[in-house]
N, C-alpha and C positions, 0 to 999 in steps of 0.2 A: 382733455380731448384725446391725451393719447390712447388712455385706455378704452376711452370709447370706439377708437377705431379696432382698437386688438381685440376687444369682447365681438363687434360686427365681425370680426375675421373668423373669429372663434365659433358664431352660429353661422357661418355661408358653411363653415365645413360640417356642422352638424349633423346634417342629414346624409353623408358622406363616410357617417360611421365615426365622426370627432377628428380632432385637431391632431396630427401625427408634428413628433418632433420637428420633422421638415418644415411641413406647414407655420408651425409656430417662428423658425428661422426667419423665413421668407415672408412673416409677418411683421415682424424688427425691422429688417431690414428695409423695407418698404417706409417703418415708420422714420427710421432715418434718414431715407433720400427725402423721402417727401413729408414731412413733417404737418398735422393739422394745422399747427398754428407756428408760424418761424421764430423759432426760439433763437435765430441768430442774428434779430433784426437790428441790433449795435454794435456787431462786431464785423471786421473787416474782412477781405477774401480767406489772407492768409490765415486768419483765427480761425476760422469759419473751419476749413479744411482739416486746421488741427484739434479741433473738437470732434467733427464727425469722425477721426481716427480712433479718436480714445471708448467712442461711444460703442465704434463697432468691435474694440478689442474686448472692452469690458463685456460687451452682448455675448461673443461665443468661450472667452472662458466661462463666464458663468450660465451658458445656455442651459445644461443639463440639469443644475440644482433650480432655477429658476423655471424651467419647463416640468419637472417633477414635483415644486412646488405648485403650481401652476391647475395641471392633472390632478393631484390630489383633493384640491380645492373644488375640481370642478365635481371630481365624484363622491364628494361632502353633500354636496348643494346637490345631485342628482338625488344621490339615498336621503337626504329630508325631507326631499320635493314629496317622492313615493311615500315616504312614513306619514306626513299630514294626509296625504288623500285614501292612506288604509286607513291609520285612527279614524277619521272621519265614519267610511263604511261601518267602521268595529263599533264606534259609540251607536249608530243607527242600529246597528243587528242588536246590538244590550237592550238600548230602547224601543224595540219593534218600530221601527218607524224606516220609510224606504232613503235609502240615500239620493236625493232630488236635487241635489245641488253640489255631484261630484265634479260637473263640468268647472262650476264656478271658482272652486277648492283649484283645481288643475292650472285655472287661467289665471288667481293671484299669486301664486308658488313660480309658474314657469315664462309668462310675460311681463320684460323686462319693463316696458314701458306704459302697465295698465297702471289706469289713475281713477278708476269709476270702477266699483266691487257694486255688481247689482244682480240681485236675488229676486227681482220682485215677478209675482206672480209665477211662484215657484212652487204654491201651494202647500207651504211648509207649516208644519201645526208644531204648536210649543213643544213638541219633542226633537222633533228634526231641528227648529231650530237652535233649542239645550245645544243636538250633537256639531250643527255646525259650527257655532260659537268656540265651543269644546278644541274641534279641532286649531281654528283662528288662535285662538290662545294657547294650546299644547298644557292645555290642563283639564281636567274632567271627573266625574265623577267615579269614586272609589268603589266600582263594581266587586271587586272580591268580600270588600266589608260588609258589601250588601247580602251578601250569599247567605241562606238560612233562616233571613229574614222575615215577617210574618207577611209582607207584602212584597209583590215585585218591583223590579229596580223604579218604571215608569211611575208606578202609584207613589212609591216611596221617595222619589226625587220630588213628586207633586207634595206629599207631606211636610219635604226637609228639602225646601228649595238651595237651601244654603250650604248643602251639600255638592253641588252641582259643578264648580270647579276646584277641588279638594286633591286630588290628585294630578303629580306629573307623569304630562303622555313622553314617550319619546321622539318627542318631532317640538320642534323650537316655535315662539310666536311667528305667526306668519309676518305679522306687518314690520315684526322686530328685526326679522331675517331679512326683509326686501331693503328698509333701511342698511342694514349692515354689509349687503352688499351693492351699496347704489342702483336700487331700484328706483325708476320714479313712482315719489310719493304718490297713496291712494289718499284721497283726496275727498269723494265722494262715494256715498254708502245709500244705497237701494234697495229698504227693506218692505217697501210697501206692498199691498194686496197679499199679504199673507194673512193666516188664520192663528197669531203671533200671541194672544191674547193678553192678558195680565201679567201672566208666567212667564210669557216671549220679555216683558216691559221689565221684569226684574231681571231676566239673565244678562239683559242688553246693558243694566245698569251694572251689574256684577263684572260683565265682561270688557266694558271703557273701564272701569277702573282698575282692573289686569293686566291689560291688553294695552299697545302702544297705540295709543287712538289721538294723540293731540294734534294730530298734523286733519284729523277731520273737520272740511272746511263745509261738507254740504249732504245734510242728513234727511232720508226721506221714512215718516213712518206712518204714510196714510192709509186708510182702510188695512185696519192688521186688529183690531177686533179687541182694543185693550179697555174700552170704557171705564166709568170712573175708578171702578176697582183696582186699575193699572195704573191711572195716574199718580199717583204718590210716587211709585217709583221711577218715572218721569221726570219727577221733582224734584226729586234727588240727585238725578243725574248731571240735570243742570244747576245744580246747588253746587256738586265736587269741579274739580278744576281739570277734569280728564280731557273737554271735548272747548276750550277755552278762544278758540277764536272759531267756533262757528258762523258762518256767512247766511247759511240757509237753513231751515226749517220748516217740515211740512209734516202737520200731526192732524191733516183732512179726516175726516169720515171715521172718527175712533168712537164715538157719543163718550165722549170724556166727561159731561156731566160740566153744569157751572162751575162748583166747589174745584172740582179735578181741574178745569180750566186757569181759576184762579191762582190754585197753589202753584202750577206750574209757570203758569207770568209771572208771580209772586218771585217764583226760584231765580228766573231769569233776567228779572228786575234786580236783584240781589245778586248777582254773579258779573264777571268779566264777559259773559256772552252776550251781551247790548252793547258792549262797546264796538262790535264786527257784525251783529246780525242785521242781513240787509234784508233779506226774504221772511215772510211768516206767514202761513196760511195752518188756522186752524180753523177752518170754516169744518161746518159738519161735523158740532160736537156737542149742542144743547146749551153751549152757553148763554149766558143771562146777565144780568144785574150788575152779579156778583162777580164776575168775569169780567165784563164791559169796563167795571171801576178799577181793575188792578191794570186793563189794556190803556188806557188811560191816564193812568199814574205811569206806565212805564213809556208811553207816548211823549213828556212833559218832563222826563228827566233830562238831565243834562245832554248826559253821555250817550241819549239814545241815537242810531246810527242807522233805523229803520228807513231802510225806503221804498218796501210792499207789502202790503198787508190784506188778508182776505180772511173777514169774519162774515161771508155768507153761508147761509142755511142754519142758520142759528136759530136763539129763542129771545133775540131782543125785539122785546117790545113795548109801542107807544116813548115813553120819556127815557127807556133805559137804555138807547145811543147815545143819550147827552154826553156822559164824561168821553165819549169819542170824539163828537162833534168839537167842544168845548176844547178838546186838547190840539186839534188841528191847528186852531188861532195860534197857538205857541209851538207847536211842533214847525222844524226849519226842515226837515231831511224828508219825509213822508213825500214819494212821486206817486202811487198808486195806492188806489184804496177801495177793497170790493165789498159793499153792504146789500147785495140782491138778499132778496127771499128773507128779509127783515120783515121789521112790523113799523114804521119812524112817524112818530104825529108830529103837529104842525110844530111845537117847540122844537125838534130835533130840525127839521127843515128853517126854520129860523137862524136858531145857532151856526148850521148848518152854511147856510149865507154869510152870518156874521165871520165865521171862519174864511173864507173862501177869499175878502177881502182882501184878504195877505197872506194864506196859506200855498205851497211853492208845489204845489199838487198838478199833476199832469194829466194824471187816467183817473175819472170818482165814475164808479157804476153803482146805481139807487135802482136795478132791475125790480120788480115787483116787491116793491115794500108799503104797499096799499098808500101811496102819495097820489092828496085827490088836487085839483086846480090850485087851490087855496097855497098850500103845499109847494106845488111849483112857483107860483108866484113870488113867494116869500123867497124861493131859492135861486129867481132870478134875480131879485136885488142884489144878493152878493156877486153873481154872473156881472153886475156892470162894470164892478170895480175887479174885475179877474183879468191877468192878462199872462197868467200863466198855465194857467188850465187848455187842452188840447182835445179832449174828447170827456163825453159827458152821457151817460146812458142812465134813460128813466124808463126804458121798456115795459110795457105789461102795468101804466099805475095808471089808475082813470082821470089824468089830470085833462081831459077833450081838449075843445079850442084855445079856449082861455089860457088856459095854464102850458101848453103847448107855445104859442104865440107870446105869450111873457117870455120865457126862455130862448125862441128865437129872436126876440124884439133887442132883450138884453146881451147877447152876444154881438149885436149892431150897435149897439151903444156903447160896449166897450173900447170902443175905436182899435179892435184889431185892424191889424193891417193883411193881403191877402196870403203870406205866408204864416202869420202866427193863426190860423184861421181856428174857429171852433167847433168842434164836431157835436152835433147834437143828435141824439139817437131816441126816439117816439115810439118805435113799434109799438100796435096794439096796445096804443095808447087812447082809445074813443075818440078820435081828432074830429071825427063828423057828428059828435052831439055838439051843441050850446052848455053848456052849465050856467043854468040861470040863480043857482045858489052862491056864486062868484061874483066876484064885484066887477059891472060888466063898465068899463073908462067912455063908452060912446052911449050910455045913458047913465047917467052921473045925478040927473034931478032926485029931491028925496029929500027925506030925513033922514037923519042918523042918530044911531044912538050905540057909540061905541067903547066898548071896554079899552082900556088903555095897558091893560097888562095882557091881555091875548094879541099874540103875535099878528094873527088873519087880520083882526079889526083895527089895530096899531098901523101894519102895512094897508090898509085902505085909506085911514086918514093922511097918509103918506101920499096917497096916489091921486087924492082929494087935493094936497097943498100943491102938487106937481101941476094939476090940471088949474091952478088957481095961479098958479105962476108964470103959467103959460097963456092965459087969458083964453082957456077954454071953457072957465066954468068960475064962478063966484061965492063967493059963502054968505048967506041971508043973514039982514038984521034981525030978520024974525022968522023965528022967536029965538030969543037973545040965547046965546050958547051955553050950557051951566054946565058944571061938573058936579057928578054926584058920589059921594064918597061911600064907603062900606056900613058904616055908621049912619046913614040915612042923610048927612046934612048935604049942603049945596053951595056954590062960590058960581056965582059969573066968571065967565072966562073969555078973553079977546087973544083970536085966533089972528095969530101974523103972519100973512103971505110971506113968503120969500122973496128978494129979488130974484129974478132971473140967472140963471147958471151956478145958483146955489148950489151945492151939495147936499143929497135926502138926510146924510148924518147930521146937516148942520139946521135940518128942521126944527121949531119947536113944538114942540107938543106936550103934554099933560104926565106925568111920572105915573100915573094911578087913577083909579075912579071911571064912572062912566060920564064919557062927552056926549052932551046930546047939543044936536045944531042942524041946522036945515042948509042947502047946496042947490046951488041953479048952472042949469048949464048955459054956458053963451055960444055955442057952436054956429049958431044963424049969422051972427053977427060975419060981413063978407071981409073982415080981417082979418078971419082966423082961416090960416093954410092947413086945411087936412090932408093933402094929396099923401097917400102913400110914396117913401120915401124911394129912392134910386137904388138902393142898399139891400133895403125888404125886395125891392121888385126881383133882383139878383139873384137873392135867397129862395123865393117863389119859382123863380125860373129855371133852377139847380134842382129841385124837389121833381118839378115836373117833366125833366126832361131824362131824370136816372133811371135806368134800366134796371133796377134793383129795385123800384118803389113799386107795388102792389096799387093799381086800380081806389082802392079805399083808403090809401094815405096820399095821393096826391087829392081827391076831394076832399079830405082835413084840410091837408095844407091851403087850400083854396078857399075854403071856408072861414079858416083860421084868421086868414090875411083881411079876409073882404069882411068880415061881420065885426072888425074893430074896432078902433075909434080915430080910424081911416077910412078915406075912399078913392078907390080909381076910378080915374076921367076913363069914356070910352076911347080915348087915343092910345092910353097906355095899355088897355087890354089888348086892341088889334094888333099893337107895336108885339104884346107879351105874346100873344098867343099864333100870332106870323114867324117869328122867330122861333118857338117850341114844333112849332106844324115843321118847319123846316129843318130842325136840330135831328127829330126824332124821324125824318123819311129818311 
């Protein structure tokens, strides 16, 4: 603390032309009357007195070797500061390239207290950023040896990337120097929206492993144009032990390609960086498959330590979010998780559910991942048993009423209370079609004939047993239920209602085959209570009264509620809609 007050002393006179012997006196002095922190807080008056004696004896004999030590230190640090941000210029003029980021050079060397080094959108192409590197490190490329060469220095560092920090500049590591004189730690590194490409992805790898970089806790390097051809060297980065408790990570908008994608989870699965990394966004990078399965395996490790993750605008499609989905169930740490602009069919929506039972997940957005009613449906089963989930976006997927109204229905069922409440988000989601290819609960009569390994037709005989449990509908003697196996044969099969307040996991049902069986509904019957519930009407009257909802999602909503396998008395409408008329004047 003390010499944080004498280094303040030290810059107030800065701009005064520096610290004169005087000044430095009367800067002691100061710290011995008034000391940051009372270093005399156990000893008594008279101690007390006979210490600050000794301290100010000792301060002005040795003022003059101590303030001449002092001066010379500081016009060490001034001429190093200048020697990095001319190398800098110098390595740009070798490599035609404009020096674009001398500010940035200036503010890590001379502010004591920056902790974020951020370049981004600085427009710097793999040669500017070869030279700033160059500088950061005080190493660079051996331009005299290049001299006579059949190519210039730029084309030739392109040929012999390995060349590129081979020489010492005279100016010290920067981040080595800031260290050595109690800088605070840079912390966080902002290299993104550069034009950095492949050759940017090797220097940066070249340059953690030179360069005093462990103390890097949050790394950005999106949209910088390294695509798959870059990632390897990515891979490597996070294979060596230079960048070891990483917190953050953001390698958005690179088209890294699947394979690029995977080698690099691969690395980071394999290294002490999942034991700290909490952030990960590589959306916007063509991954696939093969990517998905290494995200997945690194989801389901022990030591994973993730708790956001965004692989939107990728190239997963139809089954290939499974090992995502699948890893959730076991993942403990995962609060946030963004899959928009996917492709996910009903298996991943399924799983997807199954996870959500016990997954500790707080924010899941499913934006335009072509999820139709069926889809939702299936992904509000898991919504019943969720009671940690907080917000849920299905924007932009044509799940209409049906599948709309599952997901509101199941957030009421989950017996939240009104602060753990569920956010559900529809946009342009067709709320004012029917999907009559949905299995509609308020016309239930029929046959059936349902496969028992597709998730859609599984989740309807589920919804079949629910409304047989409830005594809104029945399952016919006839004609007698069979199951029909893959191999043509057949077994009768006796279908067992539930008692009431069962659990749907604790349903039985058929492991395979298709069930065929006929279903009647008893809804006539005047013992069965349809009224829309107090809960729904709440949720209905929250939609139509927000100033945020558009004209054509409160008619979903309204649709949604009323065409299900519910009805409002006309008391509850007048109640609903005297209350909304008055909310909204």
């Amino acid at each position: 603390p003390a010499g944080e007050v004498l280094l303040a002393a030290c810059e107030k006179h800065q701009e005064q032309g520096g610290m004169t012997e005087g000044d430095y006196v009367a800067a002691m002095e100061d710290l011995i009357d008034n000391p940051p922190k009372d270093p005399f807080a156990d000893l008594d008056e008279e101690q007390q007195i006979h210490v600050r004696r000794l301290i100010t004896v000792l301060m002005h004999r040795g003022v003059s070797v101590c303030f001449g030590r002092w001066q010379a230190e500081m016009d060490l640090n001034s001429q190093l500061k200048k020697k990095v941000v001319h190398n800098y210029q110098q390595v740009c003029s070798s490599l035609f390239t404009p020096p674009l980021a001398s500010t940035c050079i200036s503010d890590l060397t001379n502010f004591r207290t920056l902790t974020v080094f951020d370049v981004s959108k600085r427009g710097l192409s793999p040669a500017g950023f070869k030279a700033l590197l160059a500088a950061m490190a005080g190493h660079g490329p051996n331009f005299l040896a290049m001299e006579g060469k059949e190519h210039s220095a730029p084309v030739y560092l392109n040929l012999h990337p390995d060349q590129s920090f081979v020489s010492k500049l005279d100016s010290p590591d920067v981040l080595a120097m800031r260290d050595k004189n109690n800088y605070a730690v840079v912390h966080t590194m902002n290299l993104s929206d550069n034009d950095l490409r492949a050759a940017g992805a090797f220097d940066l790898f070249f340059w953690i492993q030179v360069s005093h970089c462990e103390n890097i806790r949050h790394l950005f390097i999106g949209s910088c144009g390294i695509h798959d051809t870059g990632a390897p060297h990515l891979a490597k980065l996070f294979k060596s032990k230079a960048c070891p408790d990483l917190e953050t990570l953001v390698l958005a908008n690179n088209r890294l390609g699947d394979e690029g994608c995977a080698g690099i989870l691969e690395a980071i699965e394999g290294s002490r960086v999942l034991q700290h990394l909490v952030t990960l966004d590589i959306s916007q990078n063509e991954m696939a498959r093969q990517g998905v399965e290494k995200l997945g395996s690194m989801l389901t490790t022990r030591n994973c330590a993730m708790e956001s993750l965004d692989v939107s605008w990728n190239q997963i499609r139809l089954d290939a979010a499974l090992p995502i989905c699948e890893a959730l169930g076991l993942n403990k740490t995962l609060r946030r998780l963004k899959l928009d602009w996917n492709g996910l069919d009903e298996n991943c929506c399924s799983k997807m559910a199954d996870a959500l039972r016990t997954s500790p997940l707080h924010h899941l957005s499913m934006a335009y991942v072509h999820m139709l009613g069926p889809g939702a449906m299936l992904l509000s089963t898991g919504l019943r048993k969720n009671q940690t989930l907080k917000t849920i976006r299905v924007d932009g997927n044509n799940i209409k009423q049906m599948g709309a109204r599952s997901l509101m229905q199941a957030s009421l069922q989950s017996g939240r209370t009104e602060e753990n409440k569920l956010e559900i988000s529809t946009m342009n989601c067709n709320l004012a079609t029917l999907d009559t290819s949905t299995f509609n609960k308020s016309e239930p009569s029929g046959e059936y004939s349902l496969d028992m390994e597709v998730p859609r037709e599984r989740m309807t005989f589920n919804e079949l047993l629910t409304l047989a449990m409830l005594g809104k509908g029945k399952f016919m003697l006839y004609p007698e239920p069979v199951v029909t196996f893959t191999d043509g044969s057949t077994k009768k099969y006796t279908i067992v209602v539930p008692e009431k307040g069962t659990d749907d996991e604790d349903f039985w049902r058929p492991d395979g085959g298709i069930l065929s069986f006929a279903f009647g509904s008893t809804r006539a019957e005047t013992t069965i209570n349809d009224v829309i519930s107090v809960d729904e009407i709440a949720l209905l009257k929250e939609t139509l009264v927000d100033p945020e909802k558009r004209e054509r999602e409160r008619v979903g909503a309204i649709k949604a509620f009323c065409e299900g396998d519910t009805f409002m008395t006309f008391a509850i409408v007048h109640s609903l809609l005297s209350e909304t008329l008055n909310e909204t004047d």
